[in-house]
N, C-alpha and C positions, 0 to 999 in steps of 0.2 A: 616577948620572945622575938630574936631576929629574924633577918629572912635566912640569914646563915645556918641558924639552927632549927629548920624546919624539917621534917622527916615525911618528903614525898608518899614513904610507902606506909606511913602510919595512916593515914586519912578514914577513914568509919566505912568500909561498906556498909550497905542497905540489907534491909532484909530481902530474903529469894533476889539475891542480885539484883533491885532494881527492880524487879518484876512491880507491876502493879496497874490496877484500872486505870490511873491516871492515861500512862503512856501509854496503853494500851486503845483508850479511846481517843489522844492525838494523834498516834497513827493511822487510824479507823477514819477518822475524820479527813485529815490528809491526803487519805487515796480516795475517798468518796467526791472528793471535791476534782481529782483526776474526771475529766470528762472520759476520757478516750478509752480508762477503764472498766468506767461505769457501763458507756456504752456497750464496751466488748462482752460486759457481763450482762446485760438487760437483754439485747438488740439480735445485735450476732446469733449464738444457740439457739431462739425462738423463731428465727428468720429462717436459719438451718433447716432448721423442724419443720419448718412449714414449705418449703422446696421442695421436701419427698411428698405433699398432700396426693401428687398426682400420679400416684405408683397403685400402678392395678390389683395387685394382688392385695393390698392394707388391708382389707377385712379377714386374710387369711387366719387361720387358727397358727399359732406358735406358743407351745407347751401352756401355760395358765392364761395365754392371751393372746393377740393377732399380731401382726405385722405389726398395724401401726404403735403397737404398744413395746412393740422392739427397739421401733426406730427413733421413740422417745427417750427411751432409757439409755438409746447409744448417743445420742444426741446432745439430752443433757452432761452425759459422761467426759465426752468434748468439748463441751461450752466452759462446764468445772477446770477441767484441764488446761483449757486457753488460759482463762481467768487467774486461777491459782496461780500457773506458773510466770504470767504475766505480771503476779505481785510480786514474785518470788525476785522476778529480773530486775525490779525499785532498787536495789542493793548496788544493782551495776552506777547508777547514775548516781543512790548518794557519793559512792567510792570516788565519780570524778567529780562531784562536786566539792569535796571532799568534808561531806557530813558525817562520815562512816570514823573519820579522823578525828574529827570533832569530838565524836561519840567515846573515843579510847582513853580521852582525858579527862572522862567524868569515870564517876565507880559506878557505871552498870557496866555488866558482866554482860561481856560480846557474846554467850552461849544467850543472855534473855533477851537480847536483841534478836537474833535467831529465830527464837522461838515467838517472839510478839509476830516478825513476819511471817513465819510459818502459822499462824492464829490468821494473821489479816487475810491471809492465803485462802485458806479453809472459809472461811467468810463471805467471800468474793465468789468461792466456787458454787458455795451454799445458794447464794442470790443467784448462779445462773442455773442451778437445776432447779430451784422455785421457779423461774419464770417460764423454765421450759416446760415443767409440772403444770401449772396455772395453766398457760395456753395452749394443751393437751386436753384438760378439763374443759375450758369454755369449745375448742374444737370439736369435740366429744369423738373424738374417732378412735384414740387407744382404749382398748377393754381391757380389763383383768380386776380381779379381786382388790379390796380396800388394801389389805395387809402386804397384797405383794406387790401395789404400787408404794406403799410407806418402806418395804424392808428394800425395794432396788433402790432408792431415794437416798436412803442412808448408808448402805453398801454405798455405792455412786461417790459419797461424799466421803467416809471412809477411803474410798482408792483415791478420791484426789491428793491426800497428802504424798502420795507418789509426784504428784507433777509440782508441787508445791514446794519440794523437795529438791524436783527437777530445774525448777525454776530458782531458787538459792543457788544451787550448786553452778546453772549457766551466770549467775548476776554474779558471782566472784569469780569465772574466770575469763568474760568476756568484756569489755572496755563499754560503758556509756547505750549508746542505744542499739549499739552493735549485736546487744543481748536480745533480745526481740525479734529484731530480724533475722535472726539467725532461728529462734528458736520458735515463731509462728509459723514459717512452711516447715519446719523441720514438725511439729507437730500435726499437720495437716500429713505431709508425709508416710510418719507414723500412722495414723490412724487409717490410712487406705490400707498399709499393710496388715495393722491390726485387728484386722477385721470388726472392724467400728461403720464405718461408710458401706462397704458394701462384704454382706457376710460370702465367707469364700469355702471353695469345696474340700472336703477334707481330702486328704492321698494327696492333693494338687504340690508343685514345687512351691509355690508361693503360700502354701498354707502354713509347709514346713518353716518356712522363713519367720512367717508372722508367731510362729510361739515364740522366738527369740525376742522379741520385740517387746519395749513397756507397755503397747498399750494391749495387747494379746491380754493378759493375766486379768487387768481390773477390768476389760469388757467383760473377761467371760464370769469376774465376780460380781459384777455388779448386774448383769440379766440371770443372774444363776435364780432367785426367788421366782422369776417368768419363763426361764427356761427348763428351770427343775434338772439343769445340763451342767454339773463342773467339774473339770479333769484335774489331777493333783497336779498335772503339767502346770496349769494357769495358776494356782495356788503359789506353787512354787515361782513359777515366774513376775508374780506380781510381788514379792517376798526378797526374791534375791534383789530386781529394779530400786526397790526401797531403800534398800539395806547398800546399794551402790552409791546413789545420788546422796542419801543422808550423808554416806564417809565421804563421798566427795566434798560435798558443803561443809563438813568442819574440818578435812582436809586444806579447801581454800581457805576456809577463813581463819586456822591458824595459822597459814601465812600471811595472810592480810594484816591480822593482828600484830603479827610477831614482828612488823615496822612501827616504828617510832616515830 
Protein backbone atom coordinates (compact mmCIF):
# COMPACT_ATOMS: atom_id res chain seq x y z
CA UNK A 1 0.00 0.00 0.00
CA UNK A 2 1.20 3.54 -0.57
CA UNK A 3 1.68 6.44 1.55
CA UNK A 4 -0.88 7.92 -0.69
CA UNK A 5 -3.35 5.55 0.28
CA UNK A 6 -3.22 5.41 3.78
CA UNK A 7 -6.23 6.37 5.99
CA UNK A 8 -5.02 8.51 9.01
CA UNK A 9 -8.35 7.91 10.66
CA UNK A 10 -8.46 4.08 10.15
CA UNK A 11 -5.53 3.26 12.70
CA UNK A 12 -6.84 0.47 15.69
CA UNK A 13 -7.67 2.19 18.90
CA UNK A 14 -6.63 0.40 22.04
CA UNK A 15 -8.80 -1.03 24.45
CA UNK A 16 -10.27 1.46 27.35
CA UNK A 17 -8.37 4.21 25.24
CA UNK A 18 -5.15 3.20 26.12
CA UNK A 19 -5.71 2.87 29.68
CA UNK A 20 -3.57 0.36 31.07
CA UNK A 21 -0.86 -0.68 33.95
CA UNK A 22 1.71 -0.27 31.80
CA UNK A 23 1.40 3.74 31.44
CA UNK A 24 0.07 3.94 34.33
CA UNK A 25 3.29 2.77 36.26
CA UNK A 26 5.61 5.03 33.71
CA UNK A 27 3.86 7.70 35.04
CA UNK A 28 4.12 6.72 38.80
CA UNK A 29 7.56 6.23 38.22
CA UNK A 30 8.19 9.51 36.41
CA UNK A 31 6.89 11.80 39.24
CA UNK A 32 8.50 9.66 41.92
CA UNK A 33 11.65 10.27 40.64
CA UNK A 34 10.46 14.24 40.69
CA UNK A 35 12.49 15.10 43.89
CA UNK A 36 10.73 18.37 44.64
CA UNK A 37 7.50 16.26 44.66
CA UNK A 38 8.31 13.69 46.60
CA UNK A 39 9.66 16.02 49.01
CA UNK A 40 6.51 18.28 49.02
CA UNK A 41 4.56 14.92 49.83
CA UNK A 42 6.91 13.18 52.59
CA UNK A 43 8.47 16.39 54.19
CA UNK A 44 6.13 19.47 54.09
CA UNK A 45 2.57 18.06 55.68
CA UNK A 46 4.63 16.19 58.54
CA UNK A 47 6.72 19.33 59.31
CA UNK A 48 3.29 21.31 59.24
CA UNK A 49 1.99 18.87 61.72
CA UNK A 50 4.56 19.04 63.85
CA UNK A 51 4.77 23.20 64.14
CA UNK A 52 1.37 23.18 66.10
CA UNK A 53 3.26 20.41 68.76
CA UNK A 54 3.33 23.68 70.87
CA UNK A 55 -0.34 24.81 71.07
CA UNK A 56 -1.68 24.57 74.80
CA UNK A 57 -4.78 23.43 74.46
CA UNK A 58 -3.70 19.71 72.18
CA UNK A 59 -5.08 17.55 74.74
CA UNK A 60 -8.33 19.41 74.57
CA UNK A 61 -11.31 17.07 74.09
CA UNK A 62 -12.95 17.64 70.33
CA UNK A 63 -16.06 15.55 69.54
CA UNK A 64 -14.37 11.63 69.30
CA UNK A 65 -11.08 13.15 70.02
CA UNK A 66 -8.65 16.26 71.02
CA UNK A 67 -7.16 19.01 69.54
CA UNK A 68 -4.44 17.37 68.37
CA UNK A 69 -6.22 14.85 66.55
CA UNK A 70 -8.04 17.78 64.67
CA UNK A 71 -5.00 19.31 63.73
CA UNK A 72 -3.84 16.01 62.10
CA UNK A 73 -6.65 15.47 60.02
CA UNK A 74 -6.57 19.10 58.91
CA UNK A 75 -3.06 18.96 58.16
CA UNK A 76 -2.89 15.89 56.37
CA UNK A 77 -5.95 17.34 54.45
CA UNK A 78 -3.40 20.09 53.25
CA UNK A 79 -0.51 18.13 52.61
CA UNK A 80 -3.07 15.66 50.11
CA UNK A 81 -4.21 18.90 48.54
CA UNK A 82 -0.68 20.53 47.92
CA UNK A 83 0.56 17.08 46.61
CA UNK A 84 -2.44 16.14 44.36
CA UNK A 85 -2.87 19.39 42.89
CA UNK A 86 0.86 19.77 42.41
CA UNK A 87 0.62 16.63 40.14
CA UNK A 88 -2.30 17.81 38.61
CA UNK A 89 -0.07 21.11 37.45
CA UNK A 90 2.71 18.25 35.55
CA UNK A 91 0.28 18.89 32.43
CA UNK A 92 1.26 22.67 32.42
CA UNK A 93 4.96 21.66 31.68
CA UNK A 94 4.33 18.68 29.39
CA UNK A 95 2.12 21.29 27.30
CA UNK A 96 5.36 23.46 26.99
CA UNK A 97 7.49 20.91 26.43
CA UNK A 98 5.30 19.91 24.12
CA UNK A 99 4.79 16.23 25.29
CA UNK A 100 1.02 16.73 25.84
CA UNK A 101 1.40 17.06 21.57
CA UNK A 102 3.38 14.31 21.33
CA UNK A 103 0.78 12.42 23.11
CA UNK A 104 -2.29 13.54 20.47
CA UNK A 105 -0.46 11.63 17.66
CA UNK A 106 -0.58 8.41 19.23
CA UNK A 107 -4.30 6.68 19.87
CA UNK A 108 -4.57 7.16 23.59
CA UNK A 109 -7.61 8.85 24.30
CA UNK A 110 -6.70 12.57 26.04
CA UNK A 111 -9.77 11.76 28.46
CA UNK A 112 -7.19 8.46 29.84
CA UNK A 113 -4.47 10.63 29.96
CA UNK A 114 -6.60 12.75 32.31
CA UNK A 115 -7.56 10.19 34.25
CA UNK A 116 -3.91 8.24 34.68
CA UNK A 117 -3.08 11.99 36.06
CA UNK A 118 -5.88 12.30 38.03
CA UNK A 119 -4.88 8.37 39.59
CA UNK A 120 -1.08 9.83 40.03
CA UNK A 121 -2.76 12.64 41.90
CA UNK A 122 -4.79 10.51 44.37
CA UNK A 123 -1.49 8.66 44.87
CA UNK A 124 0.73 11.46 45.78
CA UNK A 125 -2.02 12.75 48.27
CA UNK A 126 -2.37 9.15 49.65
CA UNK A 127 1.51 9.21 50.59
CA UNK A 128 1.11 12.64 52.27
CA UNK A 129 -1.72 11.69 54.58
CA UNK A 130 0.17 8.30 55.38
CA UNK A 131 3.15 10.14 56.56
CA UNK A 132 1.14 12.71 58.28
CA UNK A 133 -0.87 9.54 59.97
CA UNK A 134 2.50 7.70 60.71
CA UNK A 135 4.10 10.54 62.52
CA UNK A 136 0.90 11.28 64.42
CA UNK A 137 1.17 7.69 65.65
CA UNK A 138 5.00 7.57 66.69
CA UNK A 139 4.13 11.38 68.32
CA UNK A 140 1.43 9.76 70.17
CA UNK A 141 -0.55 12.95 70.84
CA UNK A 142 -3.62 12.74 68.54
CA UNK A 143 -6.34 10.42 70.40
CA UNK A 144 -9.47 8.97 68.94
CA UNK A 145 -10.82 5.72 68.20
CA UNK A 146 -9.25 3.10 65.48
CA UNK A 147 -12.12 3.43 63.08
CA UNK A 148 -12.33 7.18 63.18
CA UNK A 149 -8.74 7.76 62.49
CA UNK A 150 -9.07 5.02 59.38
CA UNK A 151 -12.64 6.66 58.14
CA UNK A 152 -11.11 10.63 58.40
CA UNK A 153 -8.02 9.08 56.38
CA UNK A 154 -10.14 7.94 53.67
CA UNK A 155 -12.75 10.73 53.56
CA UNK A 156 -9.31 13.08 53.45
CA UNK A 157 -8.31 11.15 50.45
CA UNK A 158 -11.64 10.91 48.87
CA UNK A 159 -11.94 15.11 49.00
CA UNK A 160 -8.48 15.24 47.39
CA UNK A 161 -9.80 14.60 44.12
CA UNK A 162 -11.17 18.06 44.59
CA UNK A 163 -7.72 19.45 44.42
CA UNK A 164 -6.40 17.09 41.93
CA UNK A 165 -9.07 18.14 39.88
CA UNK A 166 -8.09 21.59 40.87
CA UNK A 167 -4.84 20.99 39.89
CA UNK A 168 -5.61 19.75 35.94
CA UNK A 169 -7.79 22.35 35.54
CA UNK A 170 -4.88 25.14 36.73
CA UNK A 171 -2.07 22.92 34.43
CA UNK A 172 -4.22 23.61 31.14
CA UNK A 173 -4.85 26.98 31.64
CA UNK A 174 -1.61 28.33 33.05
CA UNK A 175 1.82 28.25 30.87
CA UNK A 176 4.84 26.14 32.34
CA UNK A 177 5.80 26.61 35.99
CA UNK A 178 3.67 29.54 36.19
CA UNK A 179 1.15 26.86 37.36
CA UNK A 180 2.60 26.26 40.83
CA UNK A 181 3.25 29.40 41.62
CA UNK A 182 0.36 30.61 41.32
CA UNK A 183 -1.45 27.78 42.69
CA UNK A 184 0.87 27.02 46.03
CA UNK A 185 0.07 30.50 48.00
CA UNK A 186 -3.20 30.43 46.44
CA UNK A 187 -3.67 27.15 48.30
CA UNK A 188 -2.04 28.21 51.49
CA UNK A 189 -4.53 31.06 51.07
CA UNK A 190 -7.48 29.05 50.78
CA UNK A 191 -6.80 27.14 53.58
CA UNK A 192 -6.66 30.04 56.20
CA UNK A 193 -9.92 31.02 54.98
CA UNK A 194 -11.04 27.45 54.90
CA UNK A 195 -10.96 26.93 58.06
CA UNK A 196 -8.19 24.35 57.90
CA UNK A 197 -5.17 26.38 59.74
CA UNK A 198 -6.94 27.89 62.10
CA UNK A 199 -10.77 26.94 62.98
CA UNK A 200 -12.81 30.18 62.81
CA UNK A 201 -15.93 31.42 64.92
CA UNK A 202 -19.17 30.80 63.38
CA UNK A 203 -21.62 34.39 62.94
CA UNK A 204 -18.04 35.87 62.19
CA UNK A 205 -17.80 37.88 58.58
CA UNK A 206 -14.90 35.75 57.58
CA UNK A 207 -16.69 32.41 58.54
CA UNK A 208 -19.32 33.49 56.07
CA UNK A 209 -16.66 33.87 53.43
CA UNK A 210 -14.94 30.60 54.17
CA UNK A 211 -18.30 28.37 53.10
CA UNK A 212 -17.79 29.72 49.68
CA UNK A 213 -14.41 28.49 49.60
CA UNK A 214 -13.04 24.85 48.26
CA UNK A 215 -11.45 24.08 51.00
CA UNK A 216 -14.54 24.83 53.59
CA UNK A 217 -16.61 21.62 52.31
CA UNK A 218 -13.67 18.74 52.32
CA UNK A 219 -12.37 20.07 55.74
CA UNK A 220 -15.61 19.79 57.32
CA UNK A 221 -15.98 16.22 55.37
CA UNK A 222 -13.14 14.88 56.12
CA UNK A 223 -12.99 15.74 60.37
CA UNK A 224 -16.90 15.00 60.18
CA UNK A 225 -15.96 10.92 61.70
CA UNK A 226 -13.95 13.19 64.64
CA UNK A 227 -16.12 15.77 64.77
CA UNK A 228 -19.52 13.96 64.64
CA UNK A 229 -20.14 18.01 62.98
CA UNK A 230 -21.46 18.17 59.03
CA UNK A 231 -23.61 20.80 57.64
CA UNK A 232 -25.36 20.12 54.10
CA UNK A 233 -23.74 23.53 53.57
CA UNK A 234 -20.19 21.81 53.31
CA UNK A 235 -21.72 18.78 51.51
CA UNK A 236 -22.83 20.89 49.00
CA UNK A 237 -20.04 22.91 48.76
CA UNK A 238 -17.32 20.35 48.49
CA UNK A 239 -19.89 18.87 45.47
CA UNK A 240 -20.50 21.98 43.44
CA UNK A 241 -15.93 22.88 43.78
CA UNK A 242 -15.76 19.21 42.16
CA UNK A 243 -18.09 19.49 39.67
CA UNK A 244 -16.46 23.07 38.62
CA UNK A 245 -12.84 22.28 38.34
CA UNK A 246 -13.56 18.70 36.82
CA UNK A 247 -15.79 20.85 33.77
CA UNK A 248 -13.13 23.15 33.89
CA UNK A 249 -10.37 20.64 33.12
CA UNK A 250 -12.12 18.96 30.13
CA UNK A 251 -13.29 22.40 29.29
CA UNK A 252 -9.43 23.10 28.87
CA UNK A 253 -8.49 20.26 27.59
CA UNK A 254 -10.87 20.18 24.68
CA UNK A 255 -9.23 22.96 23.64
CA UNK A 256 -5.86 22.02 24.09
CA UNK A 257 -6.83 18.99 22.21
CA UNK A 258 -8.76 20.61 19.52
CA UNK A 259 -5.12 21.91 18.10
CA UNK A 260 -3.23 20.09 15.68
Amino acid sequence: MSASTIDPTARRVPPLGGFNTTILGIELRRMLRNRRTVILAMLFPAALFLSFGSTADWNDSVGNGNVAAYVMVSMALYGAALTAASAGTQVALERSMGWSRQLRLTPLNPGVYIVVKAIIALVLGALAITVVNVVGVIQGKPDMPVDVWVECALLTLACTSVFASLGLFVGYLLPGENAMQVLGPGLALLSFLGNVFIPLDEGTIIYSIAQWTPMYGVAEIARYPLTGDLSWIAVVNAALWLAVFVGGAAWRMAQDTARV
